[in-house]
Structure formats: structure tokens, C-alpha cells
C-alpha positions in Angstrom: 22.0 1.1 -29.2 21.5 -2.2 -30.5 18.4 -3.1 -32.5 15.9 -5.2 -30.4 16.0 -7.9 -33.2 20.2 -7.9 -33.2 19.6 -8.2 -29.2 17.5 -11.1 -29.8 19.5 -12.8 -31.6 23.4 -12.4 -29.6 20.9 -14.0 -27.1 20.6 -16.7 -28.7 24.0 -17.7 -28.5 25.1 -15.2 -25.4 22.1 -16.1 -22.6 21.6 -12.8 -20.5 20.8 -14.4 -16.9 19.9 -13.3 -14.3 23.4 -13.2 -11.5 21.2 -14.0 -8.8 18.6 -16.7 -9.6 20.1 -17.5 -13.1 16.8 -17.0 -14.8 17.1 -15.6 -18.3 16.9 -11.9 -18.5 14.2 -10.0 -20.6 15.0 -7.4 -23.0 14.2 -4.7 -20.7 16.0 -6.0 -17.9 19.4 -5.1 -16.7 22.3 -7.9 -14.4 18.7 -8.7 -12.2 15.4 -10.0 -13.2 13.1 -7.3 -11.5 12.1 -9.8 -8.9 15.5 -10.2 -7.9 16.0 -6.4 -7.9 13.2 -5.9 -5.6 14.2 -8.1 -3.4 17.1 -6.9 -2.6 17.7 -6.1 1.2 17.8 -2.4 0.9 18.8 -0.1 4.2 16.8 2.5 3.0 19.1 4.3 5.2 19.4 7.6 3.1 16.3 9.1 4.0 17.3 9.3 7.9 20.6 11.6 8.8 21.1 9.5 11.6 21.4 6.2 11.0 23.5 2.8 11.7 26.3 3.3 9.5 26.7 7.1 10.4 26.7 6.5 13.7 29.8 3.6 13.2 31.5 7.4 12.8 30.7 8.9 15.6 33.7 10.7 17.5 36.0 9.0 15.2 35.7 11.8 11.6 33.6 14.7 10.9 31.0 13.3 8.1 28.4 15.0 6.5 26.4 12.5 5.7 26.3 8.3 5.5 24.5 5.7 4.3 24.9 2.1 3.0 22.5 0.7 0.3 22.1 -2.7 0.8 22.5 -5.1 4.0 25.0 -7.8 3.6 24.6 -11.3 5.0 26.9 -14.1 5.1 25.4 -16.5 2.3 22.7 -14.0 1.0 22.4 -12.7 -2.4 24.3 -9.4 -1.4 27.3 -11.2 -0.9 27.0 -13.1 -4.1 26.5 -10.0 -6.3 29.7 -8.6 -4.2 31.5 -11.5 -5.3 30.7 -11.6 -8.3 31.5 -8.2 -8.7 35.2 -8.3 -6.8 36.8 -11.9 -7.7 34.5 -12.7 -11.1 35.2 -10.0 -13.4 31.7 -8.8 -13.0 32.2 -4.8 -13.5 28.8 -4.6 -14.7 27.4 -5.8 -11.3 29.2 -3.2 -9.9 28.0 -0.4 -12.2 24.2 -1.5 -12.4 24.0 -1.4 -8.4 25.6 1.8 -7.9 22.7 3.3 -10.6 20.5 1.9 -8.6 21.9 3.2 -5.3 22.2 6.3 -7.1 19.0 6.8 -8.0 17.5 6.4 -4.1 20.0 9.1 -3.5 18.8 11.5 -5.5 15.5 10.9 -3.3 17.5 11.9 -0.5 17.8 15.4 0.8 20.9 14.9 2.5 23.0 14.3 -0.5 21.6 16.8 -3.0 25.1 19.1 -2.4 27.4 16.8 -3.6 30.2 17.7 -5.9 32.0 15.2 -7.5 32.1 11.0 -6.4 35.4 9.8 -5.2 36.3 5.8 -4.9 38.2 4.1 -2.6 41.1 3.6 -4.2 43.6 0.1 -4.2 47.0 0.1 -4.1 48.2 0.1 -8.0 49.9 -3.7 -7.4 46.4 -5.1 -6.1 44.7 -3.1 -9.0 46.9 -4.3 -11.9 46.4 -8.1 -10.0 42.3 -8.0 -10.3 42.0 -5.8 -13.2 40.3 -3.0 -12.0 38.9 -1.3 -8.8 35.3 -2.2 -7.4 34.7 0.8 -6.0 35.5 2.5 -9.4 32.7 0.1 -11.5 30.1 1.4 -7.9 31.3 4.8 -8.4 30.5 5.0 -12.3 27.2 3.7 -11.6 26.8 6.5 -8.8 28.1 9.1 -11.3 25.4 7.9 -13.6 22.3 7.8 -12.3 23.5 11.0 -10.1 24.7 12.9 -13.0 28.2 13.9 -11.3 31.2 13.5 -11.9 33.8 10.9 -10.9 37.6 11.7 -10.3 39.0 8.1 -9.9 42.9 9.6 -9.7 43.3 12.3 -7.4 43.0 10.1 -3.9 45.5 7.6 -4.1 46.7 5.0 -2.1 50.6 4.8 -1.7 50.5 1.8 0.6 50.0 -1.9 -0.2 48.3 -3.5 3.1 47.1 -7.3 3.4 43.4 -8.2 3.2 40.8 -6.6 5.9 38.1 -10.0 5.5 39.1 -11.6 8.6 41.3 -8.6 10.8 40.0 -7.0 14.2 38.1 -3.7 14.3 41.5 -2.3 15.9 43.9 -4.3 13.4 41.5 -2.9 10.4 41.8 0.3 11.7 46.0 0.1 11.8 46.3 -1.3 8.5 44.9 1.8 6.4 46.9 4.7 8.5 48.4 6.6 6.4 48.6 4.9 3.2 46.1 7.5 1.5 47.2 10.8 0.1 46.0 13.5 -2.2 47.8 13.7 -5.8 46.2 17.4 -6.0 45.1 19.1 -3.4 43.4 22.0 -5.4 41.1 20.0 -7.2 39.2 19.0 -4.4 39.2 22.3 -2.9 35.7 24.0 -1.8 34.0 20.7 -2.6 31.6 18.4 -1.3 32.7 14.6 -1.9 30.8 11.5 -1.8 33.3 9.1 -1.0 32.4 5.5 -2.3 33.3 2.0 -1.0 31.9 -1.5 -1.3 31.0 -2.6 1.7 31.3 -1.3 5.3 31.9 -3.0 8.5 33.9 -0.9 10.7 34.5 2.1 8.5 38.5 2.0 9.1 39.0 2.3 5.5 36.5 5.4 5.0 38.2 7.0 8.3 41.5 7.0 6.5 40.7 8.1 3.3 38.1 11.2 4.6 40.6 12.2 6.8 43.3 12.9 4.2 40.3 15.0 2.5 39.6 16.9 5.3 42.9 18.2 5.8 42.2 20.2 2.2 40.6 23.5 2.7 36.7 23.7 3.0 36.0 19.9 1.9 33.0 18.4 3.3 33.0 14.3 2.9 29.8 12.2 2.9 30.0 8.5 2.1 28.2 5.8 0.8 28.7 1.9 0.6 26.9 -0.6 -1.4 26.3 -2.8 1.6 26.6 -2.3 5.5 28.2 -5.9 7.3 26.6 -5.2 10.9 28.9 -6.0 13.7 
């Protein structure tokens, strides 16, 4: 850990701002200014077993449980932070909001069974394009702040598909089936999984993948997203 006064001074030349009002950071403070961070549109969604985004699964996959962090608005400061975090290079956005969402987790008493955190994974081409994987900087953060352990390497996707921003609930749906598969099948075995995406609109993406998982013997799946896009 850096020494406050070394902090003070790698300020001076590299501001710490806040990424959603732009106001400087103080030295306690982490990505948000703690105004910003409690404003921040929570779902609160974790605390209730049935809730909007587990009920976008209904009939479709067996999950054990659901639940979204934040709610995401066209304009709004979620989808700011999410673009920062996806087309910016802002990993750290990423990793400070899934310790946060981690931490209401822990709260909750429908996710105190789970194993091991799994991200959605890209294909390796879009990966290698960006950099990195979202969902893997959301997933650390999870891991964190949840104190279990991510496998970013065992669920793979083996499929490169175009964009899902601007497809049809039924288009969404066809262009992630079956392009997800299971490296090893064993290590997933007899586990509960919290399988972790970005944001969720019509859950197409988390179908595919937690049905691949659920093929493997005695896997249970719940999932979380950092934001829920209703409709």
C-alpha cells in the first residue's frame, strides 16, 4: 500500500476523479465520490427470490436464484459507468462495482451457497479486439468482496456472433445457441455457480450459457448482472 503522503502527491500530477460527476476523489474514496455511489439506482433485488429479472427466466432455464444490481437507463449514469467500463478501458469500473454488488450479496440469503463465480465469456477474437472481458473485471470484483473464487476458463465460447445492442428478443435469443461449451466438465461438478454478466435485457445470453452448465451433473446456476435494461 502506498503511503498517504506518496498518494498525495501522484495526485498531484495523476487527478483521481470521480467517473460520474468528475469531482476529485478523496483519499478514501474508490472510482465514485460517495455521493455518486449512493446514488446509484440500486434494484435491491437480492433480498426477494422472486423478483423482475428472475422472473425474465421463467419456463425458459431452471435458476436458482437472480438478481441485477443496478437499473440501467438510456442516458443515466449506469450506462455511463457501463461504457466506461466496455469501450474506455475502464477495468477498474468494472471491478469496484462488482465489490460493491458483492457485498449486498453477502446480505442476501439466497446466494450464501455459492461455489465458485463464473463470467460470461467473449469469443477469443472479440476479446483480443477490446483487451479484456467485462464480465471478468465484474466477476473479480464479485470474487472479492464475496471471498470466492473465479474460474474465468472453463466456460468458453467457441462462436463469434455479431453485437446483441440493437437485435430482437427472438434474434438475441438465436445468436448465442450453441456457441458456449464446457472446457472441463469435472471441475464444475457438484457445484453451485454464480454466473456473471453485465447487463441484462432479455437474458438470451445467460439461457445459453446456464444451460451448457446444467447439462454437468448436480450443478445448480444462479446469476447476477450488474444492471437490469427493462423491456
Amino acid at each position: 500500500m502506498l503511503l498517504p503522503w506518496i498518494n498525495d502527491v501522484l495526485n498531484l500530477f495523476f487527478p483521481r476523479n470521480c467517473q460520474v460527476c468528475g469531482h476529485p476523489l478523496h483519499r478514501q474514496e474508490e472510482v465514485l465520490c460517495l455521493m455518486c455511489q449512493a446514488r446509484l439506482p440500486k434494484t435491491g433485488f437480492e433480498q426477494h427470490e422472486d423478483n423482475p429479472v428472475s422472473e425474465v427466466f421463467w419456463g425458459r432455464v431452471n435458476l436458482k436464484s437472480v438478481t441485477s444490481f443496478m437499473f440501467f437507463s438510456k442516458g443515466g449514469n449506469v450506462q455511463h459507468l457501463i461504457h466506461l467500463l466496455k469501450y474506455r478501458n475502464r477495468k477498474d469500473t468494472g471491478v469496484y462495482l462488482g465489490k460493491l454488488f458483492g457485498f449486498a450479496l453477502k446480505e442476501s440469503p439466497f446466494f450464501q451457497t455459492i461455489d465458485l463465480i463464473v463470467p460470461v465469456p467473449l469469443h477469443p477474437k472479440k476479446e483480443r479486439f477490446r483487451g479484456y472481458n467485462q464480465s471478468d473485471c465484474i466477476a473479480t470484483g464479485l470474487g472479492q468482496s464475496m471471498e470466492k473464487p473465479v474460474e474465468k476458463d472453463n466456460l468458453v465460447r467457441v462462436v463469434h456472433t455479431t453485437s446483441q445492442t440493437k437485435k430482437s428478443r427472438y434474434d438475441r435469443w438465436k445468436n448465442v445457441k450453441g456457441i458456449f461449451t464446457v472446457v472441463n466438465p469435472e471441475a464444475f461438478r457438484n457445484k453451485h455457480i454464480l454466473l456473471v454478466d453485465d447487463v441484462l435485457t432479455t437474458g438470451a445470453t445467460l439461457e445459453a450459457c446456464a444451460t451448457i452448465l446444467l447439462d454437468i451433473d448436480n450443478v445448480k446456476v444462479s446469476a447476477a448482472t450488474l444492471a437490469y435494461s427493462p423491456g
